[in-house]
C-alpha positions, -999 to +999 in steps of 0.1 A: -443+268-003-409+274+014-406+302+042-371+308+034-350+309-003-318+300+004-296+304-029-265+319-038-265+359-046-239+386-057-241+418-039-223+447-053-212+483-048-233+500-076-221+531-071-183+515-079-191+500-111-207+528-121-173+544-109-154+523-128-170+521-163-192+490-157-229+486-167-234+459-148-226+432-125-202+403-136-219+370-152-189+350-149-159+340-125-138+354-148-155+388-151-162+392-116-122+388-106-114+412-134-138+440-120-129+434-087-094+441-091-102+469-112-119+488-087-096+472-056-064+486-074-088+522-078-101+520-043-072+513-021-056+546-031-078+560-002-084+529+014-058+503+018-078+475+033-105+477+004-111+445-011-122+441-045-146+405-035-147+389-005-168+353+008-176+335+035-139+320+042-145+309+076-143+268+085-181+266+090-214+262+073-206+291+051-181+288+033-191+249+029-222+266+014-200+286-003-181+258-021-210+236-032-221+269-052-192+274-066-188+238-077-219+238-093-218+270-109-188+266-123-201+232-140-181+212-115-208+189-109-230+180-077-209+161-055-229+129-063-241+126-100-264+097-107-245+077-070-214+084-084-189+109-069-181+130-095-161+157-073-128+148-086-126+169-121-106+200-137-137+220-130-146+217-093-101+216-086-102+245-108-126+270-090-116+255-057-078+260-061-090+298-072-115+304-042-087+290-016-059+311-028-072+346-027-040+364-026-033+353-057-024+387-079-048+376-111-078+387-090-090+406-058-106+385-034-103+379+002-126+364+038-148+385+050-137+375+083-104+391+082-101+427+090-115+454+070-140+430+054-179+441+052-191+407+064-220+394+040-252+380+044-254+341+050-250+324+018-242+349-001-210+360-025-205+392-022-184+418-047-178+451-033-198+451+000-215+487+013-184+502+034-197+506+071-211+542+077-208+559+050-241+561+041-229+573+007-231+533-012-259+519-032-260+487-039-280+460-063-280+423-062-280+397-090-277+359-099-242+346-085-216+343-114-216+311-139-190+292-156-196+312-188 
């Protein structure tokens, strides 16, 4: 039996989707950038760094940690399906060119190692992290989102 799980996980403000009108976390990209910009656009009224998602967008293990789980859950393959590199394809380009341009208007996401950003837990993708000292947040966690 493993001693560690190490797998991809949303995080999320429950408090904010509750907030917001949601019932519950996103189950896809597509969802989660919608939300996220949602509550961003609500949040930065008081807040003006607030962002709506943020990753692991640092060059190290993370964010390559990051990718692969994005790859795969958006049904951009493995890297290496049955030896052959299957990497090249509309779906891996597609949730790559989306994760690598987060200042894109159509969603709200940004690196958690810029400032303002909560930072999250290793291997993890996180959607509106706890703010730091509040102590007024609640937060849940769930499967990361899915192609569908």
């Amino acid at each position: 039996m493993p001693w560690f799980g190490d797998y991809g996980i949303l995080y999320y403000r429950t408090d904010l989707l509750r907030k917001y009108g949601y019932s519950g976390p996103p189950k896809t990209w597509a969802a989660l950038f919608q939300m996220a910009k949602k509550i961003q656009d609500g949040e930065r009224g008081s807040n003006p760094n607030f962002s709506g998602f943020v990753f692991q967008g640092n060059a190290y293990e993370g964010l390559t940690c990051n990718a692969l789980e994005w790859i795969a859950s958006a049904g951009g393959g493995h890297i290496i399906d049955n030896g052959k590199v299957t990497i090249n394809n509309a779906k891996a380009r597609t949730i790559l060119d989306t994760m690598r341009r987060p200042d894109r208007q159509d969603h709200a996401a940004g690196r958690d190692d810029l400032p303002g950003a909560t930072r999250p837990s290793t291997r993890s993708t996180t959607v509106t992290p706890p703010s730091r000292g509040t102590g007024r947040t609640s937060t849940g966690s769930a499967p990361a989102p899915a192609r569908r």
